[in-house]
C-alpha positions in Angstrom: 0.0 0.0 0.0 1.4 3.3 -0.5 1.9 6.1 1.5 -0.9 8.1 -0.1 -3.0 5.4 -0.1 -2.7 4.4 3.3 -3.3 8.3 4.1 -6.1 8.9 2.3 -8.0 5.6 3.6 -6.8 7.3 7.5 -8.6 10.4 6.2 -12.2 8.3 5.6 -11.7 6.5 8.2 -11.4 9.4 10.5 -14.6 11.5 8.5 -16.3 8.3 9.4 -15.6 8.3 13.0 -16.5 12.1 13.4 -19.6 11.4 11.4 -21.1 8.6 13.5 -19.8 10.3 16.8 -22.2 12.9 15.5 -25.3 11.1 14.3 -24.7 8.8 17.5 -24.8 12.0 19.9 -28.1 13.3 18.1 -30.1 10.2 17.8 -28.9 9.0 21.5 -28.5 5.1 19.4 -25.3 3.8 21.1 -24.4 1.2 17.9 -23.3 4.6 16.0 -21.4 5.5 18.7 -20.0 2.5 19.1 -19.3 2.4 15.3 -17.6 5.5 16.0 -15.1 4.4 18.3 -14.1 1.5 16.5 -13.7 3.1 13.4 -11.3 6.1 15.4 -9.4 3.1 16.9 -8.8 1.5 13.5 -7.6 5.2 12.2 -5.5 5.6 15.9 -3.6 2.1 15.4 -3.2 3.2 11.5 -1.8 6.1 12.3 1.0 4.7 14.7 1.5 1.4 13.2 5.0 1.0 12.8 6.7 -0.4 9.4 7.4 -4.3 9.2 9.4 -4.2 6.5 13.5 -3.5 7.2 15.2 -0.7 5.9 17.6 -1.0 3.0 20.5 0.8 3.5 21.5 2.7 0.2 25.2 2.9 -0.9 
């Protein structure tokens, strides 16, 4: 995955987050904030998820 890639699907995840946080706070339904919160975990642990792959060391 690239690195715009990976940002841009950070950036709807996040939107999506902000947007159930906000339906979930209006129609009191605790499944959208619930849906909320797992979708700003999965943009947390995207954001801070370290590389796997080793760096190559250019000569």
């Amino acid at each position: 995955m690239t690195s715009t890639t990976k940002y841009l699907a950070l950036a709807i995840l996040f939107c999506l987050a902000v947007l159930c946080f906000m339906v979930g706070t209006i129609a009191g339904a605790i499944a959208f904030i619930a849906i909320g919160f797992l979708l700003e975990l999965a943009f947390w642990i995207g954001v801070f998820k370290t590389s796997s792959k080793p760096k190559k060391n250019k000569r």
